[in-house]
Backbone as XML, in Angstrom:
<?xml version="1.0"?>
<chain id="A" units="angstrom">
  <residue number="1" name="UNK">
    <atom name="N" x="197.030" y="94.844" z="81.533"/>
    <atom name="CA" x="197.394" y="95.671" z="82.672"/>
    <atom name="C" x="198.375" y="94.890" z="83.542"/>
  </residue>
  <residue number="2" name="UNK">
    <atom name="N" x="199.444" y="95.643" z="84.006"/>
    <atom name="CA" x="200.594" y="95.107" z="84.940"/>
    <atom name="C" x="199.748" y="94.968" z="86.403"/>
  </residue>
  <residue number="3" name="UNK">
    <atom name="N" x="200.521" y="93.748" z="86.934"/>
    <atom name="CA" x="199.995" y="93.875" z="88.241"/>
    <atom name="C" x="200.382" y="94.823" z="88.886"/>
  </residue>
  <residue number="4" name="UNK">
    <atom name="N" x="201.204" y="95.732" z="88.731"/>
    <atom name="CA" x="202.152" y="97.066" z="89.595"/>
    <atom name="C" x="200.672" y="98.205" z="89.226"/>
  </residue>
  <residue number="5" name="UNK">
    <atom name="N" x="200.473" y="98.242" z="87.788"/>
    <atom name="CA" x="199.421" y="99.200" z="87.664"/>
    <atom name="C" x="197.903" y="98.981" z="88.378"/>
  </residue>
  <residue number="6" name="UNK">
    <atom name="N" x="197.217" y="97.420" z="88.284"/>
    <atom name="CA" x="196.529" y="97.187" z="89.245"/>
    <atom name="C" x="196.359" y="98.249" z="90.389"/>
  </residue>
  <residue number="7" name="UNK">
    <atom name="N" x="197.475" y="97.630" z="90.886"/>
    <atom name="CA" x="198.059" y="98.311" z="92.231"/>
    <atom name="C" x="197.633" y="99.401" z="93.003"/>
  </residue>
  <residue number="8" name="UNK">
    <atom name="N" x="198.425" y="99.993" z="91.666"/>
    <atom name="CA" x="198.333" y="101.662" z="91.910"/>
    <atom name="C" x="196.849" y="102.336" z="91.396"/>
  </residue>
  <residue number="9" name="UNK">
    <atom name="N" x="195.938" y="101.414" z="90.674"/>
    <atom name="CA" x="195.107" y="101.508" z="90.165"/>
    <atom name="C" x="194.368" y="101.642" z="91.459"/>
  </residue>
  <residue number="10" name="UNK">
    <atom name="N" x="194.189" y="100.535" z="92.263"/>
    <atom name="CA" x="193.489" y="100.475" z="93.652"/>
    <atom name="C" x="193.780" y="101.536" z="94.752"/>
  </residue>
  <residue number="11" name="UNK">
    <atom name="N" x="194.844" y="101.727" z="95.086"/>
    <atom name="CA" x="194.724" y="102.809" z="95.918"/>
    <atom name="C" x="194.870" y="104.182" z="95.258"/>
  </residue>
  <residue number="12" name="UNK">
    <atom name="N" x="194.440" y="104.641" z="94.209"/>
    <atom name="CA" x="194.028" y="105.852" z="93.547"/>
    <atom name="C" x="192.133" y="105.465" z="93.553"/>
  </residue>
  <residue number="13" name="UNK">
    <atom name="N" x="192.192" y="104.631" z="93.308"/>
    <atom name="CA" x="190.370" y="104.189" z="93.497"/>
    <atom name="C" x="190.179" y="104.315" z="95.124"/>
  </residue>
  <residue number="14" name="UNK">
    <atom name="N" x="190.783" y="103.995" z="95.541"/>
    <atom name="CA" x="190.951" y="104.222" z="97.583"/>
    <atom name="C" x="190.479" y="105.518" z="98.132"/>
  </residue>
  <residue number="15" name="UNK">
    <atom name="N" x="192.033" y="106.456" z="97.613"/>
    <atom name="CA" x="192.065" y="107.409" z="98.031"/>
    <atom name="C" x="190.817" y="108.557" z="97.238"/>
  </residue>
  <residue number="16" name="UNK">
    <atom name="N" x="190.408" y="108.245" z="96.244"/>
    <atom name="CA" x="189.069" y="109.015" z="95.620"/>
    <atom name="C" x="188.098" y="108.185" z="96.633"/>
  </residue>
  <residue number="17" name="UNK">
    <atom name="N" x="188.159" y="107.936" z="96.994"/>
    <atom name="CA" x="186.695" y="107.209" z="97.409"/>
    <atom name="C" x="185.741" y="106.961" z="96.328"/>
  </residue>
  <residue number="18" name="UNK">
    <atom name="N" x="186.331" y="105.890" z="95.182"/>
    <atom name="CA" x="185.699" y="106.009" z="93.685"/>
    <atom name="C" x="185.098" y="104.546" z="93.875"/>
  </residue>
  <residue number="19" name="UNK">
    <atom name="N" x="183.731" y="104.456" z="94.101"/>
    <atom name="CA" x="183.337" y="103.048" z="94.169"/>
    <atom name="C" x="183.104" y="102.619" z="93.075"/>
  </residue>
  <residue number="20" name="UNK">
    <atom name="N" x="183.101" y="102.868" z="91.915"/>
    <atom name="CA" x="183.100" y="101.831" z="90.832"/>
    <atom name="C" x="184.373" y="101.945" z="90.275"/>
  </residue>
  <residue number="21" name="UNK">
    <atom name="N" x="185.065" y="102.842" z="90.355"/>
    <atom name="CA" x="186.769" y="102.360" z="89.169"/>
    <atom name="C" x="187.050" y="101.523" z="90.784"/>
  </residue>
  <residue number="22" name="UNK">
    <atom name="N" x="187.168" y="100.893" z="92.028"/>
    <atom name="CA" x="187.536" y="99.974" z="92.851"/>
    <atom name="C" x="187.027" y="98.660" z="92.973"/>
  </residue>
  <residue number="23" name="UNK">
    <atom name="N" x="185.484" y="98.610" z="92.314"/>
    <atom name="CA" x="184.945" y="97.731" z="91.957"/>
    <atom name="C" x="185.266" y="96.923" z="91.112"/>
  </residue>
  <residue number="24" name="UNK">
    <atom name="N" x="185.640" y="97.763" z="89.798"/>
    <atom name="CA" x="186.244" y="97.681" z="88.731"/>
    <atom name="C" x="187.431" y="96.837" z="88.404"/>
  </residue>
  <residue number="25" name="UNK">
    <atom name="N" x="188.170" y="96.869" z="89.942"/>
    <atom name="CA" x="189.650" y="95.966" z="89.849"/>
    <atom name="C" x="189.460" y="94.575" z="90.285"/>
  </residue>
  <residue number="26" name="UNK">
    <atom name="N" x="188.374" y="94.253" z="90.695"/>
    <atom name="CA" x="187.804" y="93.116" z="91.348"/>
    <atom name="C" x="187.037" y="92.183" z="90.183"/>
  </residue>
  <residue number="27" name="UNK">
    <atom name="N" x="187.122" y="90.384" z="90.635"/>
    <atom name="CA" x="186.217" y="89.866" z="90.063"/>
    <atom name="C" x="184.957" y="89.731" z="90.435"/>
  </residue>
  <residue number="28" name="UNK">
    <atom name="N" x="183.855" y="89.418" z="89.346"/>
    <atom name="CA" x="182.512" y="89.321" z="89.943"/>
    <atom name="C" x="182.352" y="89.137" z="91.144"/>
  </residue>
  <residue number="29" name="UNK">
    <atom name="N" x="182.702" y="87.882" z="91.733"/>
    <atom name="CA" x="182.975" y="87.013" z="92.765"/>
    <atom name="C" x="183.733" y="86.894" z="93.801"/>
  </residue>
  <residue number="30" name="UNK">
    <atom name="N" x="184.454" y="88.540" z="93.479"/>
    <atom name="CA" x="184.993" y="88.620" z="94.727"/>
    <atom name="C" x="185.028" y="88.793" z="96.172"/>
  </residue>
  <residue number="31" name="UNK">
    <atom name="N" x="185.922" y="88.015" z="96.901"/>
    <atom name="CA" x="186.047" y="88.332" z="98.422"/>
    <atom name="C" x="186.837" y="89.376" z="99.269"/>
  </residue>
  <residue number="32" name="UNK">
    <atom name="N" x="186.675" y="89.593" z="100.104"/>
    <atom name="CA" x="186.983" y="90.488" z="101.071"/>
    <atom name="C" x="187.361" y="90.108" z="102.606"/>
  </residue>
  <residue number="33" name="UNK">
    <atom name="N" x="188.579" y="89.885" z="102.601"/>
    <atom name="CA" x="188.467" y="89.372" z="104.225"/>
    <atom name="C" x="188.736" y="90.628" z="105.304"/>
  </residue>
  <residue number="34" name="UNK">
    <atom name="N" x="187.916" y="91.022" z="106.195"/>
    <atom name="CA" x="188.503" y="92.576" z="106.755"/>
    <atom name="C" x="188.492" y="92.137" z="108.182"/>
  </residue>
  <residue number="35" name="UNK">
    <atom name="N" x="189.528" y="92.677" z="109.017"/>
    <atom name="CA" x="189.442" y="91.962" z="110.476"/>
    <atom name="C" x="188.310" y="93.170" z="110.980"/>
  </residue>
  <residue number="36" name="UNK">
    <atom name="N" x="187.809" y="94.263" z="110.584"/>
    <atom name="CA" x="186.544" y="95.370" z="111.069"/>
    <atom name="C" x="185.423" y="94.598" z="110.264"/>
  </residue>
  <residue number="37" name="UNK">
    <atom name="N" x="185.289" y="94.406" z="109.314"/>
    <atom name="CA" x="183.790" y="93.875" z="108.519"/>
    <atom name="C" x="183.500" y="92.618" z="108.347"/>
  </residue>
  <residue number="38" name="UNK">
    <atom name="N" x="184.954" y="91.050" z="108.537"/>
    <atom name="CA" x="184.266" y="90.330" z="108.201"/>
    <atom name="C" x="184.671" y="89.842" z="106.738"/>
  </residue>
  <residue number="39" name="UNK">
    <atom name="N" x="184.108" y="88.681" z="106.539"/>
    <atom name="CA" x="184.128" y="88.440" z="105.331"/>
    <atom name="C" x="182.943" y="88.713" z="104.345"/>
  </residue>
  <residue number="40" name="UNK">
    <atom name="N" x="183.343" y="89.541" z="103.233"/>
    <atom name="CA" x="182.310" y="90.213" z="102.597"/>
    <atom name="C" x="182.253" y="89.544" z="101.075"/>
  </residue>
  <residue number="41" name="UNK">
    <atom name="N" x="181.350" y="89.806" z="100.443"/>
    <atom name="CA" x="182.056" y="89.905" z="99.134"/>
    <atom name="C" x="182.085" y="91.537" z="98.303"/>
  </residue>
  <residue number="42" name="UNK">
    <atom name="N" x="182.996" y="91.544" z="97.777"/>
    <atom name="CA" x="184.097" y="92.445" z="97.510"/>
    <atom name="C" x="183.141" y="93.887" z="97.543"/>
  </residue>
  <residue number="43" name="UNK">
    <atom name="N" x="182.186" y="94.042" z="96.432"/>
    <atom name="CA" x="181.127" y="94.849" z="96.417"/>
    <atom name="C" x="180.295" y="95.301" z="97.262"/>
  </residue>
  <residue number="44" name="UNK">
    <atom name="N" x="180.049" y="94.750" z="98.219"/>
    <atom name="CA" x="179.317" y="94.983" z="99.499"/>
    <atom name="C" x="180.606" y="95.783" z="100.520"/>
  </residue>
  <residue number="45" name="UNK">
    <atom name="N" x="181.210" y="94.849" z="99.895"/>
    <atom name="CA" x="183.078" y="95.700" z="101.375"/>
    <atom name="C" x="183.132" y="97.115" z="101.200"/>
  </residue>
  <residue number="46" name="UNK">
    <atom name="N" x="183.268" y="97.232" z="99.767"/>
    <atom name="CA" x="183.289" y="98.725" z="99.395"/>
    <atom name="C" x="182.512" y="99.529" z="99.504"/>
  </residue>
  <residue number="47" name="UNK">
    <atom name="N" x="180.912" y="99.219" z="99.236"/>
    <atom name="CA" x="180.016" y="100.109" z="99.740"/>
    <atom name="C" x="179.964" y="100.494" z="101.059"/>
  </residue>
  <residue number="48" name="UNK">
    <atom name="N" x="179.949" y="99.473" z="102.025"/>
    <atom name="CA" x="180.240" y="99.730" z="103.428"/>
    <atom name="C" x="181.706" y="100.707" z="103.662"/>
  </residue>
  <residue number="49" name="UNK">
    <atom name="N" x="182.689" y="100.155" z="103.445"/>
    <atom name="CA" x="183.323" y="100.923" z="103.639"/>
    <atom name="C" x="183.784" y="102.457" z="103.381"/>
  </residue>
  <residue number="50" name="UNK">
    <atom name="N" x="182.612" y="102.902" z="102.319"/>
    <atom name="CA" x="182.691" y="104.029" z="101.661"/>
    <atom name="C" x="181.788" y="105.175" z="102.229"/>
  </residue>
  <residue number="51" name="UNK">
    <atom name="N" x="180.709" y="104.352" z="102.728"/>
    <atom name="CA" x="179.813" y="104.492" z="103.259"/>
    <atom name="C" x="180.170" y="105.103" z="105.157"/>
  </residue>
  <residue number="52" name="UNK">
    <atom name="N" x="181.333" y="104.521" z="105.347"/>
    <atom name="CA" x="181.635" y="104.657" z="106.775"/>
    <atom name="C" x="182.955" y="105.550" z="106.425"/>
  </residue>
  <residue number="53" name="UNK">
    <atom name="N" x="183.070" y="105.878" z="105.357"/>
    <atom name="CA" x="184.276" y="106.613" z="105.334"/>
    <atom name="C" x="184.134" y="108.371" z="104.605"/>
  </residue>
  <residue number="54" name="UNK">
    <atom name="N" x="184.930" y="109.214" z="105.239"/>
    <atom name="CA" x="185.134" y="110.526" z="104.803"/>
    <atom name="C" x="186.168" y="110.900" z="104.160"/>
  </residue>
  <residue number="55" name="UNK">
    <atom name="N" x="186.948" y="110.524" z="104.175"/>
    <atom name="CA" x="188.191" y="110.641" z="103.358"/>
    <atom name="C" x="189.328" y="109.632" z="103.795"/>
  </residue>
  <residue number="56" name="UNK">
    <atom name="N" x="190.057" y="108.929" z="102.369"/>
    <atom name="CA" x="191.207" y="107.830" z="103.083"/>
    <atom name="C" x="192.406" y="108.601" z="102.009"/>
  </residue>
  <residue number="57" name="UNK">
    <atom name="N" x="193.569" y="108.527" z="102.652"/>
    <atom name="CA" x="195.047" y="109.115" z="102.211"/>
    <atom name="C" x="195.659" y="107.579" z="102.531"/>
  </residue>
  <residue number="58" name="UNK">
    <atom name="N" x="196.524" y="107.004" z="101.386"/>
    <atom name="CA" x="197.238" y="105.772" z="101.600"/>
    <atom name="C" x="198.219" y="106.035" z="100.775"/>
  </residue>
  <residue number="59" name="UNK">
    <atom name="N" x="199.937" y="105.694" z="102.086"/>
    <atom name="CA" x="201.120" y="106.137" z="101.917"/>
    <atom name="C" x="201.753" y="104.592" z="101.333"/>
  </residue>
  <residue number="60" name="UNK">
    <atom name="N" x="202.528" y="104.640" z="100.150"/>
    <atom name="CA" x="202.439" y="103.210" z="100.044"/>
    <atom name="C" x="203.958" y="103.008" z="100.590"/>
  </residue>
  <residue number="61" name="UNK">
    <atom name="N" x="204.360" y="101.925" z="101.308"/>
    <atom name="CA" x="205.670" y="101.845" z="101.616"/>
    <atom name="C" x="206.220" y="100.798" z="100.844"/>
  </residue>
  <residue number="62" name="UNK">
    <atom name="N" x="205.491" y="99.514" z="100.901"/>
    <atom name="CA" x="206.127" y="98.095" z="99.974"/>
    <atom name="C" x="205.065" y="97.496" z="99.072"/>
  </residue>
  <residue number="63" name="UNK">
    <atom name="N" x="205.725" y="97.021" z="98.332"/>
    <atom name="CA" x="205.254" y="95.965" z="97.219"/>
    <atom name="C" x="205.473" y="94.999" z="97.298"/>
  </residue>
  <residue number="64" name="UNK">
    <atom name="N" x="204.468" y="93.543" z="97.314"/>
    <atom name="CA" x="205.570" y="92.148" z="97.538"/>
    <atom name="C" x="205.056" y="91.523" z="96.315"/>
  </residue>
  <residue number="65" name="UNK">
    <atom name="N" x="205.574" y="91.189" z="95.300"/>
    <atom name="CA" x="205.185" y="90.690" z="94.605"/>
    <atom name="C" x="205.796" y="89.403" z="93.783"/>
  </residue>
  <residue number="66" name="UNK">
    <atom name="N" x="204.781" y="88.505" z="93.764"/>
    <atom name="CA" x="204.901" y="87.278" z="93.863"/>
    <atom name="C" x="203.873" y="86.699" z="92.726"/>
  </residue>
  <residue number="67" name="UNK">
    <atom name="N" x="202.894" y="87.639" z="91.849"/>
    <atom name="CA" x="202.132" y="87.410" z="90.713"/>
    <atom name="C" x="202.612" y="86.324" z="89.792"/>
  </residue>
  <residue number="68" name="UNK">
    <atom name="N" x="203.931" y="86.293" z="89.689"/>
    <atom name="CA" x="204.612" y="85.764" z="88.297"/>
    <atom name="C" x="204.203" y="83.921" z="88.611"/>
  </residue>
  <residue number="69" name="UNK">
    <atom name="N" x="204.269" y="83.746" z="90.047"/>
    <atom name="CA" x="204.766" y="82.205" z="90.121"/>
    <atom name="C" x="203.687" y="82.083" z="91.325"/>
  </residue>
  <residue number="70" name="UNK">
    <atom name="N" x="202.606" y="82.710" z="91.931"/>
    <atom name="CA" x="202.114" y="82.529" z="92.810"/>
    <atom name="C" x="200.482" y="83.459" z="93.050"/>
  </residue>
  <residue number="71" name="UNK">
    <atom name="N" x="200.282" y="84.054" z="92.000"/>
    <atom name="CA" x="199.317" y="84.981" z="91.570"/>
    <atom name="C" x="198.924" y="85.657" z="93.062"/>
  </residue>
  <residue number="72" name="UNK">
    <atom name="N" x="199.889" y="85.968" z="93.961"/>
    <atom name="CA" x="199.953" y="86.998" z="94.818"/>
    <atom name="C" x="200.761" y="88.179" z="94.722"/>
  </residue>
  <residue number="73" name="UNK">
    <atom name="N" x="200.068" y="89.240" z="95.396"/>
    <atom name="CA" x="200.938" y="90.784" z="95.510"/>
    <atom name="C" x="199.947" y="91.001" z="97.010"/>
  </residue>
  <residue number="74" name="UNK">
    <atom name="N" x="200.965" y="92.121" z="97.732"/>
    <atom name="CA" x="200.881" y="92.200" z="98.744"/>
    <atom name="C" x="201.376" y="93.811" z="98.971"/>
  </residue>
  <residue number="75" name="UNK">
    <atom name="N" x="200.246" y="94.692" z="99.835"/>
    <atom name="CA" x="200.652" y="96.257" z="99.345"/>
    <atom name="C" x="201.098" y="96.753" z="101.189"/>
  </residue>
  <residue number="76" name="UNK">
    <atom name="N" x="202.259" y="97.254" z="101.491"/>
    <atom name="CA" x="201.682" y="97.485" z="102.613"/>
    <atom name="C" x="202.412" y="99.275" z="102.591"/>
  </residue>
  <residue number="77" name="UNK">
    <atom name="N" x="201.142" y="99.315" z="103.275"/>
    <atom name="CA" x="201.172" y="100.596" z="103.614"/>
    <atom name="C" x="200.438" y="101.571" z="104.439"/>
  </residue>
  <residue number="78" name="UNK">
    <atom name="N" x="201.036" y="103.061" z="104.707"/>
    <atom name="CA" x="199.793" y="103.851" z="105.723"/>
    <atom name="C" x="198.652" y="103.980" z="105.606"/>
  </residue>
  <residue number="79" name="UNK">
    <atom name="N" x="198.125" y="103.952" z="106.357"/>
    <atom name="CA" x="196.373" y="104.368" z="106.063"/>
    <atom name="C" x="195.869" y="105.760" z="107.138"/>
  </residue>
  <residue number="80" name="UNK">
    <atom name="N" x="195.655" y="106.840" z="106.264"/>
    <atom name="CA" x="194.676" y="107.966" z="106.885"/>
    <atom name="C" x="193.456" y="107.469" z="106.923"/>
  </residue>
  <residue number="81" name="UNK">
    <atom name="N" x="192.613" y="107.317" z="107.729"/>
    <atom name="CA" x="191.022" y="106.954" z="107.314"/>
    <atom name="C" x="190.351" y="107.496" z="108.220"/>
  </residue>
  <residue number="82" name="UNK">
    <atom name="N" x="189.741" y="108.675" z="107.759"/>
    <atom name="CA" x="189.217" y="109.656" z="108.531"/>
    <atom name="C" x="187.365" y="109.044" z="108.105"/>
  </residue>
  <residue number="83" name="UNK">
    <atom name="N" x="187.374" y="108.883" z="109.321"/>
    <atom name="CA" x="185.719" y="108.218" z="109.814"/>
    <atom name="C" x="185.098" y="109.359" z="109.255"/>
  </residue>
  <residue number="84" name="UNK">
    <atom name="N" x="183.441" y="108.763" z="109.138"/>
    <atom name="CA" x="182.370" y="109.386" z="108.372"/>
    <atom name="C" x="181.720" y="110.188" z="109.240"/>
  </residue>
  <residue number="85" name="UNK">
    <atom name="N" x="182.204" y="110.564" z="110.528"/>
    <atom name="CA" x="182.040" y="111.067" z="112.091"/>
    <atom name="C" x="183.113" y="112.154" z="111.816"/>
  </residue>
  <residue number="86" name="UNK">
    <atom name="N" x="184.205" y="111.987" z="111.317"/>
    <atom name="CA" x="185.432" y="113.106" z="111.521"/>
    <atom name="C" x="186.564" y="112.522" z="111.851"/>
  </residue>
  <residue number="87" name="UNK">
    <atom name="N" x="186.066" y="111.506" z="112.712"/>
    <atom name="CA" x="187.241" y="110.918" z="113.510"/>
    <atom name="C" x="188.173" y="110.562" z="112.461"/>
  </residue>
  <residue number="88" name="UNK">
    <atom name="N" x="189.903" y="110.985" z="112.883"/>
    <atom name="CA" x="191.188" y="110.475" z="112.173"/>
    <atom name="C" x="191.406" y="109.335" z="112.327"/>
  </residue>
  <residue number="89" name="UNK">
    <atom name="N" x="192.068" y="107.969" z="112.107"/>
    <atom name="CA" x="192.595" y="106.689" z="112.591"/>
    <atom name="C" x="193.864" y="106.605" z="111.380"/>
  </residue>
  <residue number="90" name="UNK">
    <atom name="N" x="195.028" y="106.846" z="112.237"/>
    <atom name="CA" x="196.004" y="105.902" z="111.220"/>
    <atom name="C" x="196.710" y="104.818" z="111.629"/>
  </residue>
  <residue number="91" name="UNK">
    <atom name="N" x="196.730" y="103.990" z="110.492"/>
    <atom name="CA" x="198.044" y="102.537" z="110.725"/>
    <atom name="C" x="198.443" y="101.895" z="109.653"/>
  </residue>
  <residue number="92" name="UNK">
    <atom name="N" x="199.203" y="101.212" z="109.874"/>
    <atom name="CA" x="199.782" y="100.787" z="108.988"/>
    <atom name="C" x="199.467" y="99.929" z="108.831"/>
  </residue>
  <residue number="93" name="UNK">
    <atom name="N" x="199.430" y="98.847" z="107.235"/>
    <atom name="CA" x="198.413" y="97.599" z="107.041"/>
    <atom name="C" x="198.949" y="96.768" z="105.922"/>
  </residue>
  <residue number="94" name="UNK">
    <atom name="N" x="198.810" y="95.635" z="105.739"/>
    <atom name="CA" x="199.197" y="95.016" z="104.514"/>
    <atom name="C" x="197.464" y="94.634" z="103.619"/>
  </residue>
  <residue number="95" name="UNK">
    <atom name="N" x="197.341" y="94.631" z="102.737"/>
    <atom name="CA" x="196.664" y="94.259" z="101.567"/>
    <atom name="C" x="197.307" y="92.762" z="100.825"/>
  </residue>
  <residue number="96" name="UNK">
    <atom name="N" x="196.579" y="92.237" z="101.051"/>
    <atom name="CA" x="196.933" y="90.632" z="100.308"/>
    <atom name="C" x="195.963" y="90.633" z="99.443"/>
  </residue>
  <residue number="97" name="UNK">
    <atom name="N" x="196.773" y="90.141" z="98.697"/>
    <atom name="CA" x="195.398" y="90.399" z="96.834"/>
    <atom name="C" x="196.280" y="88.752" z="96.187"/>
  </residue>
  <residue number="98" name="UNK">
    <atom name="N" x="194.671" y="88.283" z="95.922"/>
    <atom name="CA" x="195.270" y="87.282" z="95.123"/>
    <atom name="C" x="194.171" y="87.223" z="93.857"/>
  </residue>
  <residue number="99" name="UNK">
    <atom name="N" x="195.005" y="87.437" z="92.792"/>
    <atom name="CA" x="194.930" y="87.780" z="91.866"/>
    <atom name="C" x="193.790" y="86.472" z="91.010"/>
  </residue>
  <residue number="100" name="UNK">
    <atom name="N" x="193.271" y="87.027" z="89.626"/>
    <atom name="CA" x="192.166" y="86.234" z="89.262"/>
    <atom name="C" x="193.125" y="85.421" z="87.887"/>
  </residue>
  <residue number="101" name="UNK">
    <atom name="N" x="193.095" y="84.095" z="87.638"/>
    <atom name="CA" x="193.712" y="83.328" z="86.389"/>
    <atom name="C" x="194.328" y="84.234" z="85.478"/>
  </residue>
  <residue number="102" name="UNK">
    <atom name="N" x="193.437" y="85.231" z="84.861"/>
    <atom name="CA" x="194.303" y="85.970" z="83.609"/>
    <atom name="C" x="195.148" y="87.395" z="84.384"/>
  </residue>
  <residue number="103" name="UNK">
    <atom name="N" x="195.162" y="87.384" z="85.919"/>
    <atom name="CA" x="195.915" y="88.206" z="86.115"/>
    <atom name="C" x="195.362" y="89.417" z="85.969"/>
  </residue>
  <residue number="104" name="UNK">
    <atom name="N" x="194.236" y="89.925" z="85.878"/>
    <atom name="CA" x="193.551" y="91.641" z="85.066"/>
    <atom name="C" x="193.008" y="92.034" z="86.694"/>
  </residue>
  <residue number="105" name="UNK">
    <atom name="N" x="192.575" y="91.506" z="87.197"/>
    <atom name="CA" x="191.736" y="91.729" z="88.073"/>
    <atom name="C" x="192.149" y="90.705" z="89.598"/>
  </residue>
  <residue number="106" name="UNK">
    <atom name="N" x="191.431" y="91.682" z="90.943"/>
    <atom name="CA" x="191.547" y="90.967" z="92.147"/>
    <atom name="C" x="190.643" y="89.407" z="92.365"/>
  </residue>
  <residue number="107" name="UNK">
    <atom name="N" x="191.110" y="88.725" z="92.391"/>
    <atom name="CA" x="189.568" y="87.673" z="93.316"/>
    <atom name="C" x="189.698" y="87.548" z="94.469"/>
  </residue>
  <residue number="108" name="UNK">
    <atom name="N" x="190.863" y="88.148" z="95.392"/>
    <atom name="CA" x="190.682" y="87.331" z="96.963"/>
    <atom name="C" x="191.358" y="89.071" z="97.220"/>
  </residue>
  <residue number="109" name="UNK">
    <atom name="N" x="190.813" y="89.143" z="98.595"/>
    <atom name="CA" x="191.576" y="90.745" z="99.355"/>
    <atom name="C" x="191.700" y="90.064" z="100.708"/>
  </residue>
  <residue number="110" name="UNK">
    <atom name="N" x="192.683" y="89.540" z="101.137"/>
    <atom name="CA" x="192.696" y="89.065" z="103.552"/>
    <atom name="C" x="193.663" y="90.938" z="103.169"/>
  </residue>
  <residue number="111" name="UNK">
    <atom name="N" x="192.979" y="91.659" z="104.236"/>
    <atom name="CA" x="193.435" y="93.183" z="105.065"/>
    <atom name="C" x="194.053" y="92.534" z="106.413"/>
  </residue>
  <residue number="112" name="UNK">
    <atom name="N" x="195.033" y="93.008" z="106.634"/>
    <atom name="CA" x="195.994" y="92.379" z="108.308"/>
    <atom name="C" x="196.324" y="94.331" z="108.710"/>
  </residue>
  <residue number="113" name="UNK">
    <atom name="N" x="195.833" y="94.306" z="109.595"/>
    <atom name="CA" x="196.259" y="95.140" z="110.508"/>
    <atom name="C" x="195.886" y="94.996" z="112.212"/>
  </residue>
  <residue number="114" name="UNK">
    <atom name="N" x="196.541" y="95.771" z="112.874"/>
    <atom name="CA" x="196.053" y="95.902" z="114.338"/>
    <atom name="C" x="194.714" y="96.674" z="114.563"/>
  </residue>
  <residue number="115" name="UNK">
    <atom name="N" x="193.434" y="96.026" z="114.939"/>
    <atom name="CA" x="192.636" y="97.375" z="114.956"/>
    <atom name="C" x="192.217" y="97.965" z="116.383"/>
  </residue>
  <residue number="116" name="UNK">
    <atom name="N" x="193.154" y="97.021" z="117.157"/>
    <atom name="CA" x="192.656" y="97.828" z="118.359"/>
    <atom name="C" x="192.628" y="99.472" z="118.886"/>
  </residue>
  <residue number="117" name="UNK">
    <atom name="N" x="194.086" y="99.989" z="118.047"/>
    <atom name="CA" x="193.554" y="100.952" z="118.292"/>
    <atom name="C" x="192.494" y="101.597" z="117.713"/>
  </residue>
  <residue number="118" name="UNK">
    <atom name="N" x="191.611" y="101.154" z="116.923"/>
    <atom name="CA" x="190.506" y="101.880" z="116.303"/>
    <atom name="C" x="189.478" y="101.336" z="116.278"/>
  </residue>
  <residue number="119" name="UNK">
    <atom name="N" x="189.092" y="100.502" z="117.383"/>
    <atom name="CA" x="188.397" y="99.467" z="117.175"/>
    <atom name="C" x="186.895" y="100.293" z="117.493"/>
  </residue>
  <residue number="120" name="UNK">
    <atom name="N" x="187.262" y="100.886" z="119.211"/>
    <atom name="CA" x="186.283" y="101.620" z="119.261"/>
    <atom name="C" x="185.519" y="102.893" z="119.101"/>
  </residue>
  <residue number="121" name="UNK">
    <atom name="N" x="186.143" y="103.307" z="118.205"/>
    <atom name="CA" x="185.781" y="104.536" z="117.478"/>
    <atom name="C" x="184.839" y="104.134" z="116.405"/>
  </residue>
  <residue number="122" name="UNK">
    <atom name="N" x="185.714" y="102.683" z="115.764"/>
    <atom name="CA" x="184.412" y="102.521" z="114.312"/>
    <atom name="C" x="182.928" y="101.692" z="114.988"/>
  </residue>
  <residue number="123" name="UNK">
    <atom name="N" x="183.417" y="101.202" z="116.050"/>
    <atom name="CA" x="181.732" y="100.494" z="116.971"/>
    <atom name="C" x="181.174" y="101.943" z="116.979"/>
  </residue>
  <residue number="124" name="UNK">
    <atom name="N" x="181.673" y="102.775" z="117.322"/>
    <atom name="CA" x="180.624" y="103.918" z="117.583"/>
    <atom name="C" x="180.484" y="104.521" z="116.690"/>
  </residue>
  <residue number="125" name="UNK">
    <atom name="N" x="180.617" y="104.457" z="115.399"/>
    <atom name="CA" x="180.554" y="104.878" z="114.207"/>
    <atom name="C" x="179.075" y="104.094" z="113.601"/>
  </residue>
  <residue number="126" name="UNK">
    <atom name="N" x="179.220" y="102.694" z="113.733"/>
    <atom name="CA" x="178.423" y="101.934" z="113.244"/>
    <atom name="C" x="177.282" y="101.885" z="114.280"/>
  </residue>
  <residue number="127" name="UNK">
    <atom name="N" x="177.507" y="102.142" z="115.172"/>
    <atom name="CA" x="176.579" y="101.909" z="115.930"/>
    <atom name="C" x="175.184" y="102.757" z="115.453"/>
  </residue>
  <residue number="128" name="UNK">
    <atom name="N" x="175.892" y="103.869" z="114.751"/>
    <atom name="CA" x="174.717" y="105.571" z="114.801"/>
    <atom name="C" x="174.069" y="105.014" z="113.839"/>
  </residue>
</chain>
């Protein structure tokens, strides 16, 4: 599998809200760095986050890719993420994925976005 298909592999697993083909792109052992959750490992990120989520739409704008010589790719793009409440939140975000030795799969995810504006909508989300 290309790292481009990866890719696109993940945010089609995103936007289904498909927790095992997203699992699926990940190693056993994978991490999750999220500036809302924390550092997770990868499987736990997703349940939570799937769990707190109603529907996500992700617009992809760039690709950075750097796999060949640095086993990084980097996705950035929109995010719809309509809370498990209703609530809408969009922004824009980068995805840093660093990739596992044979290249098939994720081992590292750092998420960079601003979350202030949504910061307190998902406290009151989690809070319930």
């Amino acid at each position: 599998m290309t790292t481009r298909q990866l890719c696109t592999d993940y945010l089609k697993a995103l936007n289904e809200g498909n927790l095992a083909d997203v699992r699926a792109l990940f190693s056993d052992d994978a991490k999750v760095v999220s500036p809302l959750y924390g550092v997770l490992d990868a499987f736990d990120f997703y349940a939570d986050l799937f769990k707190d989520t109603n529907k996500s739409e992700t617009s992809l704008l760039n690709v950075f890719d750097t796999s060949e010589t640095s086993k990084s790719v980097a996705l950035h793009f929109r995010y719809e993420w309509t809370l498990a409440d209703g609530k809408l939140v969009s922004f824009e975000c980068v995805d840093v994925f660093e990739l596992n030795d044979a290249r098939d799969r994720f081992k590292k995810l750092t998420i960079i976005y601003d979350t202030a504006p949504l910061r307190q909508d998902f406290n009151n989300l989690r809070i319930k």
